[in-house]
N, C-alpha and C positions, 0 to 999 in steps of 0.2 A: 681462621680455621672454622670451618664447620661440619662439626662428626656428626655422622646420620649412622655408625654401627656398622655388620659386617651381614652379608648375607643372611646367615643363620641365627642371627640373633632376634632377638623377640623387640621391639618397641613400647615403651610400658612409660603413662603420666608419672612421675615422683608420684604423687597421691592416690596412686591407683596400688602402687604398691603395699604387699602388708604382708602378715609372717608366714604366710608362703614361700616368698622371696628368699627370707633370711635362708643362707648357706649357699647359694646361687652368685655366679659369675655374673659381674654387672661391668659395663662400660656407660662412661657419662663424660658431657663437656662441663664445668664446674663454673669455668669461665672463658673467654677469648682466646688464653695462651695455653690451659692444661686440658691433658685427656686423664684419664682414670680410668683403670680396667682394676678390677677385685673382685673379693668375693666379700659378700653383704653380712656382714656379723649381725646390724642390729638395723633398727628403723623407726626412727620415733618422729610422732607426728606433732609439728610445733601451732602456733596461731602465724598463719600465712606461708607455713613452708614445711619440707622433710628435712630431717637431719638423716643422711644416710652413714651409720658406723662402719668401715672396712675392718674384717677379722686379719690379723694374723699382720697389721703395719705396725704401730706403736711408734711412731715417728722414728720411725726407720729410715736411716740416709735423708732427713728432713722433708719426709713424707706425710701429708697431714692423712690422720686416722680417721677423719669423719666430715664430714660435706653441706653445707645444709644447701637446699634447691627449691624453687618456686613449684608450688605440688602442679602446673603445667607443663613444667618440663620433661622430656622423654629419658628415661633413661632406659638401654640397651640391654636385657636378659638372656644370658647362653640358654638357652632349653634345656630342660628335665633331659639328661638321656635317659631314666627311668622311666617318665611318663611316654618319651619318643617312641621307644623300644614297645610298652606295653601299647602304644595307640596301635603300631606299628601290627603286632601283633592280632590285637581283636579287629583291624582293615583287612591282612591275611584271612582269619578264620573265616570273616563275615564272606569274603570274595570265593572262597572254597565251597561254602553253605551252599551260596548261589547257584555255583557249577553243579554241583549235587542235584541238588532243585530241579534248578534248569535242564539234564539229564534225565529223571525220575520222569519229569513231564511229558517229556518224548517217547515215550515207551518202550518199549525192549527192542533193544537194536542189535541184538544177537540173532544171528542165523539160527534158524531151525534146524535141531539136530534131533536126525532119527531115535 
């Protein structure tokens, strides 16, 4: 098996990661045979690696709650829809400004009316 993530997701070193992250959907390969999709409770940074905590497992159905990973390897981040939506937003605005602009410099395009 080798997970490389979905579309939309972000690709991020273990070590690159930090408490930005925490409460964000992650997916990761751990090892050879397991995948892991969670959301990132905690993140603590060891000598030669991450410990990545998953919120809301607690060895549930014999599921481990926390990971440790080489800080090179990639782990997979859903994106902000808060920060998506706000880029999303200020690309809009900036693109509207333009037309504006863009408009104002051509000069009056209105027919002359008596």
């Amino acid at each position: 098996m080798d997970y490389a993530g979905t579309g939309n997701e972000k690709a991020v070193a273990a070590g690159e990661l930090n408490r930005t992250h925490v409460g964000h959907t992650v997916s990761f390969q751990p090892d050879e045979f397991t995948l892991v999709f969670g959301r990132i409770g905690a993140i603590a940074r060891k000598e030669g690696g991450v410990t990545i905590a998953l919120d809301g497992v607690d060895g549930a159905g014999g599921l481990q709650s926390h990971y440790s990973l080489p800080p090179t390897q990639n782990v997979y981040v859903q994106p902000d829809m808060l920060t998506n939506t706000e880029s999303t937003i200020k690309d809009l605005f900036g693109k509207v400004q333009e037309n504006l602009r863009g408009s104002s410099h051509k000069g009056d395009q209105r027919p002359d009316v008596p």
